[in-house]
N, C-alpha and C positions, 0 to 999 in steps of 0.2 A: 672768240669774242663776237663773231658774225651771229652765231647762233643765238646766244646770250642774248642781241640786240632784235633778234628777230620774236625770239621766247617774252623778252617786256611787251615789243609793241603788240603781241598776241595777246596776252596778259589784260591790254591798257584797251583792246579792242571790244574784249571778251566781256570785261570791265562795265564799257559802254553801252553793251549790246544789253549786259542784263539794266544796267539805268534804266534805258530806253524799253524795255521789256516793262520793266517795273511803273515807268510813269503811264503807258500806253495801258495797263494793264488799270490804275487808279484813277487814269482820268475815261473808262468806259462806263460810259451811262448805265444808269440800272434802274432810274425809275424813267415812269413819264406820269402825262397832266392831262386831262381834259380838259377844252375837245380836242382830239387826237391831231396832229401836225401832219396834214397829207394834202398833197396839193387837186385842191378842190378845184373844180371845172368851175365855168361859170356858163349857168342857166341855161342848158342848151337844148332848149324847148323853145323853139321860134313866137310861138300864140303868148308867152309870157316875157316876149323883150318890151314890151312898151313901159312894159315895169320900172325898168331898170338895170344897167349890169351888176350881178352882184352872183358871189359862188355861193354853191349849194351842192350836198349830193344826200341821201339818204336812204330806209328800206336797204341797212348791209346785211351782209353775211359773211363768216368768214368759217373755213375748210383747214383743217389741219393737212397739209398731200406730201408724204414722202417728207415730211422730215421740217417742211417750212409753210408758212403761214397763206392762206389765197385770198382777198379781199375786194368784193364785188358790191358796186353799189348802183343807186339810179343814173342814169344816164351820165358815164363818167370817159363812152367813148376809150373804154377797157376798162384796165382792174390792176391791181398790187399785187407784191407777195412781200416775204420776208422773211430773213431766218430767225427774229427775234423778237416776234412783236414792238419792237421799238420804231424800226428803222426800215421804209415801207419804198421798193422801187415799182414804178408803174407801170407797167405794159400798156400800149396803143394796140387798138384792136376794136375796128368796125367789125358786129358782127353780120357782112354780106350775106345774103339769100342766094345759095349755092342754085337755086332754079328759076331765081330771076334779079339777075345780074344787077350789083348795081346799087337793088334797094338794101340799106343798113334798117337790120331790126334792134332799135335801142335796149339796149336794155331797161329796162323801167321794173324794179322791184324784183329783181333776177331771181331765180328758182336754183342753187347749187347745191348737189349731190356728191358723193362717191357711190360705185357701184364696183366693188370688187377692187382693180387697183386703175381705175377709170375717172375720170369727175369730169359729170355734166352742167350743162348750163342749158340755161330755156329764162327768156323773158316774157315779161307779162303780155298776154292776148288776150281779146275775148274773142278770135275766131280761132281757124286753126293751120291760121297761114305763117306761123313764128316754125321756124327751125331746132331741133334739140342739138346742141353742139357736145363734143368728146374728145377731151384729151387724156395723153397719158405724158407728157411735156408739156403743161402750162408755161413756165418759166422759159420755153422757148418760144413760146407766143407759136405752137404748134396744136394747130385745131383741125377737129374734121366733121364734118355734118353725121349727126347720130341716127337723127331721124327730119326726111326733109321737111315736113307739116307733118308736128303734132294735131293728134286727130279731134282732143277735147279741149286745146286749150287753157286760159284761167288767169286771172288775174290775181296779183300778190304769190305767186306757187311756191313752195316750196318740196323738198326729195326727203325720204328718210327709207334708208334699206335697215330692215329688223336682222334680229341676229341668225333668222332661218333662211336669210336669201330674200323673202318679199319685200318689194316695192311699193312704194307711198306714194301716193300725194297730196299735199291739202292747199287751197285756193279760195278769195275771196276776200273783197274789198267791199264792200256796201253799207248803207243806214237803211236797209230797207233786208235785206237778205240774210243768212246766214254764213258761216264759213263752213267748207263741204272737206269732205275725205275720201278718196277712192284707190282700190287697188290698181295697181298697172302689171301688165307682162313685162318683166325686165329684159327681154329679146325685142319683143315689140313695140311696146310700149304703150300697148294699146289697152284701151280699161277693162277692170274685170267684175263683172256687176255694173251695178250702176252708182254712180255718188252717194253719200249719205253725208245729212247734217251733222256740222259737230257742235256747233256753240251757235246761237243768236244773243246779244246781249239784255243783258237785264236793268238798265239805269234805276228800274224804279224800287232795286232793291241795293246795287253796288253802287254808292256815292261815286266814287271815281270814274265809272262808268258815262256820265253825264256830260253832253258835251257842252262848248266852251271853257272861255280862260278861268270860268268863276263856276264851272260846273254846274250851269242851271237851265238847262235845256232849253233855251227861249226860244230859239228861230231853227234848228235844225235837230235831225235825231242821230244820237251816237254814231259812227264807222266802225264797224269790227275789219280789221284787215290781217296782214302781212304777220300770219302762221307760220310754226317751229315747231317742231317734234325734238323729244328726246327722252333718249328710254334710260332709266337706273334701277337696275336690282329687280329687273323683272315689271316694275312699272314703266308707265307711256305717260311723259311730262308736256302735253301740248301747249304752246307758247303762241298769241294773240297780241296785235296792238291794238286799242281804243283811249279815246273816243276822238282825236282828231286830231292831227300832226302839225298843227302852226299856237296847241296850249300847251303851257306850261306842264298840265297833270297827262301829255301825253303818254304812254305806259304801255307797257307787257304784263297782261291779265296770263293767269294759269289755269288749266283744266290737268286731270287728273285720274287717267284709267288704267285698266287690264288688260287692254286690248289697246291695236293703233287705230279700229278708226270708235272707240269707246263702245259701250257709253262711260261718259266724262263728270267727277263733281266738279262745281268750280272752286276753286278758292277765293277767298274774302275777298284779299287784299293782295293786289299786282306782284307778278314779281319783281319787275323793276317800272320805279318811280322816282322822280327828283321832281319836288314841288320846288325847293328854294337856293339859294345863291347864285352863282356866276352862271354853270350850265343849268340847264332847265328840260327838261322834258327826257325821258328814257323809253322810248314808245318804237314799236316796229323794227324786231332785233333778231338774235339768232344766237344759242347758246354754242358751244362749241368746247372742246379739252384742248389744251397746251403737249406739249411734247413732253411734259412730265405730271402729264394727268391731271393737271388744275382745270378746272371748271374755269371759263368767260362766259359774257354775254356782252353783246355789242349791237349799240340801237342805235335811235334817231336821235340829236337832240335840237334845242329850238332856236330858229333867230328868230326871223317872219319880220322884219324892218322894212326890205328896200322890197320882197314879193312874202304872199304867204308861205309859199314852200322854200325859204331862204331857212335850209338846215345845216348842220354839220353832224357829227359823229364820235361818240365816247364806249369806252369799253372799260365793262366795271366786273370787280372780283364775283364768282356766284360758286353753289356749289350745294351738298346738300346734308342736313344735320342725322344725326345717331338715328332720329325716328323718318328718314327718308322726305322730310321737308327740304324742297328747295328754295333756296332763299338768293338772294342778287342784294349784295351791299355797294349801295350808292352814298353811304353815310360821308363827307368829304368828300366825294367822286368827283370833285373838281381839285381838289387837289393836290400835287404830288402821288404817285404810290410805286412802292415796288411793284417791278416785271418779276416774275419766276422763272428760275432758273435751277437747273443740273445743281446746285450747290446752295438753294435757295425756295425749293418748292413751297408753296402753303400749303397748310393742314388745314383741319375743319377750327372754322371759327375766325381763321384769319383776313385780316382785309388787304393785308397789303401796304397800310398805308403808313407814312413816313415818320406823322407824327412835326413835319414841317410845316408850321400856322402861317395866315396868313398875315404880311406884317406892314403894309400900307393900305388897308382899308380905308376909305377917308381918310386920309392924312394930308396935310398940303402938300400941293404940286404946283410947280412952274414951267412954264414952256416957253417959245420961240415967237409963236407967235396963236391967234385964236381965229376961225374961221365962225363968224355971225354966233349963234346960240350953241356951238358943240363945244361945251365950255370944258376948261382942262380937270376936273375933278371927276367927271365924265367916264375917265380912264379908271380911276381906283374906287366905284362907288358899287363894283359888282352886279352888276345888272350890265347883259350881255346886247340888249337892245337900245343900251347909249353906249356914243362917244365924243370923242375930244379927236378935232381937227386943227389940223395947221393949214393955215392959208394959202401953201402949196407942199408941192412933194419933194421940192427942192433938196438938195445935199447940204444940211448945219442946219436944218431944221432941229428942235430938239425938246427933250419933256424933263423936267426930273420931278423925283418924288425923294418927299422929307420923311422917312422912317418915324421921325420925333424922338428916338433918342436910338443911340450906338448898337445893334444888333447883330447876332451871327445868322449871316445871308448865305443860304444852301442852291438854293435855284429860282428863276428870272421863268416868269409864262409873258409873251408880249404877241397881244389877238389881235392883230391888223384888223381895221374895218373899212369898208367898201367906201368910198368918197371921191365921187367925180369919179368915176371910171372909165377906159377911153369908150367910144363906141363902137368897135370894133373887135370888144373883150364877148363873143360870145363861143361856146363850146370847151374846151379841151386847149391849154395854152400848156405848149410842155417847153415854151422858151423864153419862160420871163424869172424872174429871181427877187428876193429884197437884200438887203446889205444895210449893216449899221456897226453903232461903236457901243457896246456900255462901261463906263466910269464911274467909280465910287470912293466913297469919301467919308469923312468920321467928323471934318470940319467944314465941309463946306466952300473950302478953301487949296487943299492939296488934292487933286484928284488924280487915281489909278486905272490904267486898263484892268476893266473884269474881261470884257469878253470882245475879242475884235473880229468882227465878219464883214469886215470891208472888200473881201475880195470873194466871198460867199457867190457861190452860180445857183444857186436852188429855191426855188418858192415855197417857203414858209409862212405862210397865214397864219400858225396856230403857234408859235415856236417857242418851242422850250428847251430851257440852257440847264442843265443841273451843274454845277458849279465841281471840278476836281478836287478844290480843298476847299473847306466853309473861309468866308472873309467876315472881317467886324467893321459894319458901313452903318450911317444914319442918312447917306445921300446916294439918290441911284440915279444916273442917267443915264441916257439913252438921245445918239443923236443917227438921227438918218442919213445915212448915206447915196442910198437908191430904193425908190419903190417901183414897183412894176407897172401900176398904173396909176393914176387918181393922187391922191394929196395922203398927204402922209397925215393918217388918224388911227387910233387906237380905243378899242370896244375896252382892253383889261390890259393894262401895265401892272404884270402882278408878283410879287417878291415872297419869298418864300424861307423861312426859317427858325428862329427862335429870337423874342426882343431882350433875353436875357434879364426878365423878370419875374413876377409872381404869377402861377395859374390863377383863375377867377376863384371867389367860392362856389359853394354849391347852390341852387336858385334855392330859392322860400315861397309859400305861399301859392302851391302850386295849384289850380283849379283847373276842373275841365265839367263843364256842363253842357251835358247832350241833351240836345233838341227834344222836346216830348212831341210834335208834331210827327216831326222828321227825324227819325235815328240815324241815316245818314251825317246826321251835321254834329258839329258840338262847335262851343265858342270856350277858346280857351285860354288862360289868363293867369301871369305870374308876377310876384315881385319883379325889378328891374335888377340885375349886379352892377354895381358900379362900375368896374374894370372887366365888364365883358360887353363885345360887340355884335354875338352873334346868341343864336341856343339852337340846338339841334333837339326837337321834341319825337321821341320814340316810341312807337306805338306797334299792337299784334291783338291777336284775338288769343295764346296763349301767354301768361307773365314771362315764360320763358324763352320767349323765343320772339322780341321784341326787334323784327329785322327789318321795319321800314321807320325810316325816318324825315325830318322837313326841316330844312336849317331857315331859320328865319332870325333878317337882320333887324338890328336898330329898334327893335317893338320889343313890346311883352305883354303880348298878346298876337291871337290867331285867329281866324274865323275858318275851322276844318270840316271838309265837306266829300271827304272821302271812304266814310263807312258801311259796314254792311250792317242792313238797316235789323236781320234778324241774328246780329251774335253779341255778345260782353265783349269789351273793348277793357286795353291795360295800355297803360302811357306811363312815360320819364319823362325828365326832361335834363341838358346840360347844359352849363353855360359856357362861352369862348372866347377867348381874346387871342391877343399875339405869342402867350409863349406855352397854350394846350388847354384843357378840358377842364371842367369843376367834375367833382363826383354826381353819378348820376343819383335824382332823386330818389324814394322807395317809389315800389310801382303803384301807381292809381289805378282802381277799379272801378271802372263806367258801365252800369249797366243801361 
């Protein structure tokens, strides 16, 4: 009988263990959202506080080592890892001047390598008084000086070891100079030859290329910076950021050679770009492969509100087609998409993404209370340089947003934005957190815990909830709990899923008339769809291979000023609402 009663509760244990297995196993994240949820320093460049407190970090790169992810950015007073791209813990880590005590050399646009089963780090200099640091324990925050004074220096640097053993480097920030490439001795590290040019920009022939927000060169000339190497199939894929890190059309340009330090074609048109919605700019990045061979690419992307260089950080699917074209899709790169996985990798052509629309774009919203002009619609109108303030940061502070009718709600993006910050918020803060509640509702009237992180320890600026089972909500709230500093404001309150209705039709009427002066430009112009809120217009210099695109809200119409002024150009175009895509148009040929 004793045994009997031991054999059930084993049984009823065993029972439980797999439940718990089973919900543990459905409620593990598998997508994420741009910009990426990682707890950003705040500014910690002294000559730039008078600005304002506000975070920022940008110029990443990130290192596949042993098995998990390395992620280095400017002035971040250390760096990340991870075993899953998802879920990012940060190491603290001055890196001190082993021969003169004391001084931290910031990093600023870090330079990281592997060399063998080693990975270096070197920040930006233009002497040759920075340090090459070396570990083979990152994840222990176990460092050792490589080399104490690097002899040449460089600003933006980056490593690339080729598949015979030689050592790379390329460096170079300027509107006035080129980006350079030289060999190194991987013992010494000292150079071998002398630099060589590899790229100077060309605005007056790559539209994109042009700096400012409106790409028109008026008051300054382009920046070529923050250089990437990567080799496929025997080619050398060199990666470039221009024309200026605080516009929208910020970008990673391509070159294209046989050799690592070339000579290089360039290609047309960036590799990665994001002209329009919530994130903005894809500029100054670093490709890199996943643990199961998928191609990334992860850049800059734009705030520039409270300082110019007020940036964050997205990472979008890349990789390269049948005829060795590398392509970077930022098509929806704000929102939702599958991470890969062991049981989930992408192939050629895939983006990764969810297919989860977005479902309170402009829609009414009500809140708690309003702080002068950051008015509450602020939060869902997609544009990442407004927001909607509450008059403090109090706890019942609170927002909601009206779906407009009954929808299946998959995942919550909520971008905290900078308002009132204490004065005391500058550098590296690894001891503050947010906390809130969200609630939803089909009337208005009975409302549900979705998601409670009232007792939440972690600073989430960027956070995103993907939900364990889809819910059917037309009311989402969201009330605060705790903020870390400042008043409780929100840049993007953003919902995500299906509004369980009709996709758009397909646009009509599609024009695109290129400039005769200027081939760079064209103005382009469609029918309006009634029931879509967005269009994603697609454009390449082959019909087939249509891999940059521009979502643009609320218009129909565009004023595009990012081509190259000597090729034929091909465009689509699609329309968007809440519940996915119209079919894309036939392609237009612009010569």
């Amino acid at each position: 009988m004793q045994n009997n009663k031991k054999y059930s509760f084993m049984r009823i244990m065993y029972s439980l263990l797999l439940i718990l297995l089973v919900c543990t196993a459905s409620a593990q994240q598998k997508t994420y959202c741009n910009p990426i949820n990682i707890d950003y320093g705040y500014t910690p460049i002294p000559n730039f506080s008078e600005w304002g407190r506000h975070r920022a970090t940008a110029d990443p790169v990130i290192v596949t080592y042993k098995g998990d992810y390395y992620l280095f950015s400017t002035n971040q007073w250390g760096y990340w890892w991870s075993s899953d791209m998802l879920n990012w813990k940060f190491i603290s880590k001055k890196f001190l001047r082993p021969w003169n005590a004391g001084v931290y050399d910031e990093l600023c646009a870090p330079g990281v390598g592997i060399i063998g089963d080693t990975m270096i780090v070197f920040g930006s200099t233009y002497n040759s008084n920075f340090t090459i640091w070396m570990s083979t324990n990152p994840k222990a925050n176990d460092w050792k000086p490589l080399v104490d004074s690097f002899e040449i220096g460089g600003w933006d640097p980056s490593f690339f070891t080729d598949d015979d053993g030689k050592l790379y480097m390329y460096n170079g920030s300027s509107n006035k100079y080129p980006m350079y490439g030289i060999e190194l001795n991987r013992k010494t590290f000292k150079p071998i030859g002398t630099r060589k040019e590899m790229y100077l920009l060309e605005s007056w022939r790559y539209g994109w290329q042009r700096f400012g927000e409106h790409m028109d060169d008026t008051f300054l000339d382009p920046f070529i910076e923050g250089s990437h190497m990567t080799k496929y199939k025997g080619k050398y894929y060199l990666q470039y950021g221009a024309p200026g890190t605080e516009f929208s059309g910020y970008a990673d340009g391509l070159l294209v050679g046989d050799h690592p330090l070339g000579p290089f074609t360039a290609v047309s048109d960036p590799l990665s770009i994001k002209l329009g919605g919530y994130v903005r700019g894809a500029g100054h990045g670093a490709t890199f492969q996943d643990k199961f061979n998928n191609y990334w690419h992860i850049s800059t992307t734009v705030v520039s509100v409270k300082n110019t260089f007020e940036r964050r950080l997205g990472i979008w699917p890349t990789g390269f087609d049948k005829d060795g074209v590398m392509y970077c899709n930022t098509t929806f790169g704000d929102y939702p998409h599958y991470i890969s996985s062991a049981n989930a990798a992408m192939g050629y052509g895939e983006s990764g993404f969810t297919g989860w629309m977005h479902l309170n774009y402009n829609k009414p919203v009500q809140v708690s209370s309003t702080l002068g002009g950051y008015l509450p619609n602020n939060a869902v109108d997609e544009i990442t340089k407004t927001y909607w303030s509450a008059t403090s940061g109090n706890k019942g502070e609170w927002i909601q947003s009206d779906l407009g009718n009954v929808s299946t709600v998959r995942a919550i993006q909520i971008n905290y934005a900078d308002q009132d910050v204490d004065s005391n918020r500058l550098g590296k803060r690894t001891d503050q957190f947010h906390q809130y509640k969200l609630t939803y509702s089909v009337d208005g009237k009975k409302w549900t815990t979705l998601i409670d992180k009232s007792t939440n320890s972690t600073d989430v600026p960027h956070e995103y909830v993907e939900l364990p089972n889809a819910v059917q909500a037309r009311y989402i709230r969201m009330e605060n709990i705790h903020m870390p500093t400042g008043k409780f404001a929100l840049s993007g309150f953003r919902v995500f899923g299906n509004a369980n209705g009709s996709k758009p039709e397909a646009v009509k009427q599609f024009i695109v008339l290129r400039t005769e002066k200027d081939k760079r430009s064209a103005f382009i112009k469609w029918r309006p769809v009634d029931n879509a809120f967005a269009y994603n217009i697609y454009y390449g210099t082959d019909p087939d291979k249509l891999y940059t695109s521009i979502m643009v809200h609320q218009n129909n119409e565009y004023w595009m000023k990012t081509m190259d002024s000597k090729k034929t150009y091909y465009f689509s175009i699609e329309a968007i609402n809440e519940n996915g895509v119209s079919e894309r148009t036939a392609v237009n040929k612009v010569d």
